[in-house]
Structure formats: C-alpha cells, structure tokens
N, C-alpha and C positions, 0 to 999 in steps of 0.2 A: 397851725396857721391855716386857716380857709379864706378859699377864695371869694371875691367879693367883686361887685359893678362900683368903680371910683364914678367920680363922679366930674362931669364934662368928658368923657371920655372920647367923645368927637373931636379934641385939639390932639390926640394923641392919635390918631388913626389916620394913615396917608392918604393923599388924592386918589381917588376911583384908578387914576392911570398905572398907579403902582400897586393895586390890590390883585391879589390874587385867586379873591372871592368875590362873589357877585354882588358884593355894596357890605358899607361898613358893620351892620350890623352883623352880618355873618361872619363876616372878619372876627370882629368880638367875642361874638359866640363861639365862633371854634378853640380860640384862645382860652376862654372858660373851659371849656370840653376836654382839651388836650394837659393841661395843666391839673386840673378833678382828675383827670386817668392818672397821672402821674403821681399825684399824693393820694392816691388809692392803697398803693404801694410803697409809699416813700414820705418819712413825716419831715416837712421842712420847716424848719424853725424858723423865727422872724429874723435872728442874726445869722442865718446860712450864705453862703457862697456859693453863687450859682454861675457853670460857663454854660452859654445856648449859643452852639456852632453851627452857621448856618442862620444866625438870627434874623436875617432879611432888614425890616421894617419896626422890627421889636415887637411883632403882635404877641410872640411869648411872654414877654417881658411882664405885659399890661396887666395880667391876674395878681401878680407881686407890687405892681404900685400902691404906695399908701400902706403897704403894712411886711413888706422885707425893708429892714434897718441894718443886714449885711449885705454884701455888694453883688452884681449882676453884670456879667461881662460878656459881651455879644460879639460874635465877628461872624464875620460874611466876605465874600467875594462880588457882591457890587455895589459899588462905589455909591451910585446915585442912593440907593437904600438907606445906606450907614448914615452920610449925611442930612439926610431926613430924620433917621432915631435920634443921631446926633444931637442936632439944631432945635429939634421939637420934643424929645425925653430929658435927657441929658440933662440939657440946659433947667430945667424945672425939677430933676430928681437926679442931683449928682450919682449917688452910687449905685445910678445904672448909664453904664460904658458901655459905647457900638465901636467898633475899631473894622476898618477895611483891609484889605488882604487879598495880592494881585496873585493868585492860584489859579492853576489854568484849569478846564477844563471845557472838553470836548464841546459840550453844550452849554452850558452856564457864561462861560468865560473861556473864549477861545485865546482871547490875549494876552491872559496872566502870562504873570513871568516867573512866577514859583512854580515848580513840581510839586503835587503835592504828595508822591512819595518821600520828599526831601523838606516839607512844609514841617516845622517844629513851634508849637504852641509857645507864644513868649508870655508863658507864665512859669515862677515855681514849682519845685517840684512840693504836692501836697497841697494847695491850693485852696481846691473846691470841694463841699460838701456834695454836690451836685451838678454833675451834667449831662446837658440836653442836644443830641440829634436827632430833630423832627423830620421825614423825609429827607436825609444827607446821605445815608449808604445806600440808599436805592437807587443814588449816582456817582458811585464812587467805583471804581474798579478797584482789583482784590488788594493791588501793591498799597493803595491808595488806603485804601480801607486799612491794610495790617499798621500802617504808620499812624493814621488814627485814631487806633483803638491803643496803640501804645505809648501816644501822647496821653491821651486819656488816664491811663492809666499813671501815668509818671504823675500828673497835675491833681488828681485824684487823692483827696485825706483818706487813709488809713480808714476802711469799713464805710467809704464813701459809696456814692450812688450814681450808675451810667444808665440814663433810657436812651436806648436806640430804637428807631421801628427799621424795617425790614420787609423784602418781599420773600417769603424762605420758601425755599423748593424743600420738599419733600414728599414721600410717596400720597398724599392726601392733594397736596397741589398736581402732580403728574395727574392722579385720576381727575381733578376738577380740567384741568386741559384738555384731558382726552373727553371730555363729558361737553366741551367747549362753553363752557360756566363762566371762565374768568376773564379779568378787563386786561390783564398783558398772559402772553403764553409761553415767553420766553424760549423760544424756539431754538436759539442758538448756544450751545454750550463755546464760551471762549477763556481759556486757560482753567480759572480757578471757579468763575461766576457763566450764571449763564445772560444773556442779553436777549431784549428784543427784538432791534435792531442792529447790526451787525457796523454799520454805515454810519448808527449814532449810538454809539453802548453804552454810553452815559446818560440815555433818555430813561433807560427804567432797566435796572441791575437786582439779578438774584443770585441770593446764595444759599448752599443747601445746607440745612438744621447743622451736622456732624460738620461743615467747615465751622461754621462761627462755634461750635462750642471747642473745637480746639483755640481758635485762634483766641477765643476768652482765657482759658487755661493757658494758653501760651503768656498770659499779658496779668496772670494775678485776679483775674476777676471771675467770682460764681454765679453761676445763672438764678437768681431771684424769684425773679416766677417768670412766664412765656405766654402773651395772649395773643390767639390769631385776631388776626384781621376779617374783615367779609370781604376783601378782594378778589378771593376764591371763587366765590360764587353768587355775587350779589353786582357784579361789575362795577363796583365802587370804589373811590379812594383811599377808604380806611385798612391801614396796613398794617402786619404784625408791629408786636413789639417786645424787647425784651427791658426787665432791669436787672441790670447786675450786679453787682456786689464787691468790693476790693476785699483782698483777703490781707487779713492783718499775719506779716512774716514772723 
C-alpha cells in the first residue's frame, strides 16, 4: 500500500489556529514524510488496523485516506483536536475514529483526570496490525511510559508492528552535548529518564538506548531496526525512532 495526495485535501486539514506547522501544506507534507518512514519498515496492507496514540488533528491518518479499507483509531488528549478529526474525517471516512481522553499531563494537559500510569487503552487485546507514537514518549515520564508500552503491547496482533520516536541518550548524544551540537541537552537526570527542564519534564524527555531495550523485552517486543535522528546535531526536530516487533509466545 503507498502513499498517495487524496484529493481536496484542504477540507481535511485544520484551521492555521490548530496547526502545528507553518501552513497547511507542510502539515501534509510531513504526514507524507513520516507515514513513507514508516512503511519503509513496515508493509501495511489496505485491511490493516491501525492505533495513532497521540493523533492530535489526524494529520497521520491523511496518507491512509482513500486506500486503508481496515480501521484507524486515533486518541489524544485534547478535546478541541479530536472534535475537529471528528466532525471533519469521521464524518466522510467512517473507519477512521478520533476518541478523546482526559490524561493528565504536566504540559499537554494539566487537567486531565486520568493518570496516565493508570490510563488502560479501551481496546482488545490483539487489536491492531500497527501502532503509531509520533513524538508521545518524548513527553511521557518513565511510569507513564512502561504502562504504554504494555498497553501496546496487550492491543498489539501477534508479530504486530510499534513505531515509536524517541530522544535516546546515549554515549554518541553525551558527546554531541558536550560538543553543544544539539537542540535539547537534557541536563537533568530524574529517576529513570533524564529531562530538560526540571520545572517542566514533560516539555522534552529522554531515555537511554539499554532502558528502553529492556523495557521492550520486559513487554514481548524486538527491536526491528533503530534510526537516529539529526536532533544530535543539526538542531532540529527530527527524532530517533524505533520499530519493534511483538514476539509470537
């Protein structure tokens, strides 16, 4: 299945007020970008199940319109977003679902009313073919993070597919720090992850190579392949990522 430009794609792209990008088209584009990176690695068939955690707006979503004829279920933590994928996907492409979700979070969402160490994915177990976290552990602290990755893992088919990106410490990032190359430097070591801000540690979270490959092993899942990022040293936003793999018991 490849990605493709549907066509009127401007009714499907939110108001300037809620983009993230500097006008719709880049919006789009990235959504091509990041979706291509992921079936570089991962072949997604047109009847696949796909969960995008974190789906904001649905900008994921848009490279699967018009040619995924299995289902596509989004959630997020704000409200005004989902109701927009809602109202304006939804409503013209049933089997893709945005669902909102009051998770608290430092930054994000100060008012949720979930923990989201306590947050339990309301899907079956076995699920989805594929799921997606685009920039979501880079704000997640570590409790937060293990409960994720072992919903994940629960909702996840047998030799299914996780991409996560990630900011990963390791001896390669330490030298890019010490070299002052990169756009966060994560100064702070707190409990399991290290932070950048201390004040706000949810603003940009790393964790180092050897945690997450247990915490995959902890949860049934093998490391795929592993592509850095240029965050290191290009001061950019493009972040690691990993896919992983469920292992069939």
């Amino acid at each position: 299945m490849r990605t493709k430009i549907i066509n009127h794609i401007e009714d499907l792209i939110p108001p300037k007020k809620m983009l993230s990008h500097k006008d719709a088209k880049a919006y789009h584009d990235s959504a091509l970008h990041n979706i291509a990176t992921i079936e570089k690695h991962v072949s997604v068939s047109e009847d696949a199940s796909i969960l995008d955690v974190g789906c904001a707006a649905g900008r994921l979503a848009l490279p699967f319109i018009g040619r995924l004829k299995g289902n596509y279920e989004g959630f997020d933590i704000k409200e005004n977003l989902i109701e927009w994928a809602t109202n304006n996907i939804t409503t013209r492409y049933p089997n893709f679902r945005f669902t909102y979700f009051s998770v608290k979070n430092s930054v994000m969402n100060r008012s949720g009313i979930v923990d989201g160490n306590e947050f339990v994915f309301p899907f079956l177990d076995g699920s989805f073919d594929l799921i997606i976290f685009h920039s979501i552990f880079t704000h997640l602290m570590p409790d937060v993070a293990k409960r994720y990755l072992a919903e994940s893992s629960r909702v996840l088919k047998d030799t299914g597919f996780l991409y996560i990106t990630f900011y990963v410490w390791d001896r390669e990032t330490e030298s890019c720090v010490a070299s002052n190359d990169t756009r966060w430097t994560f100064p702070h070591q707190m409990g399991e992850c290290r932070v950048h801000d201390p004040n706000r540690p949810e603003d940009a979270v790393s964790f180092h190579r050897d945690w997450i490959y247990e915490q995959a092993l902890k949860n049934g899942l093998g490391v795929r392949n592993f592509v850095q990022g240029a965050w290191r040293n290009a001061r950019n936003h493009a972040q690691d990522y990993y896919i992983f793999r469920k292992h069939v018991s």
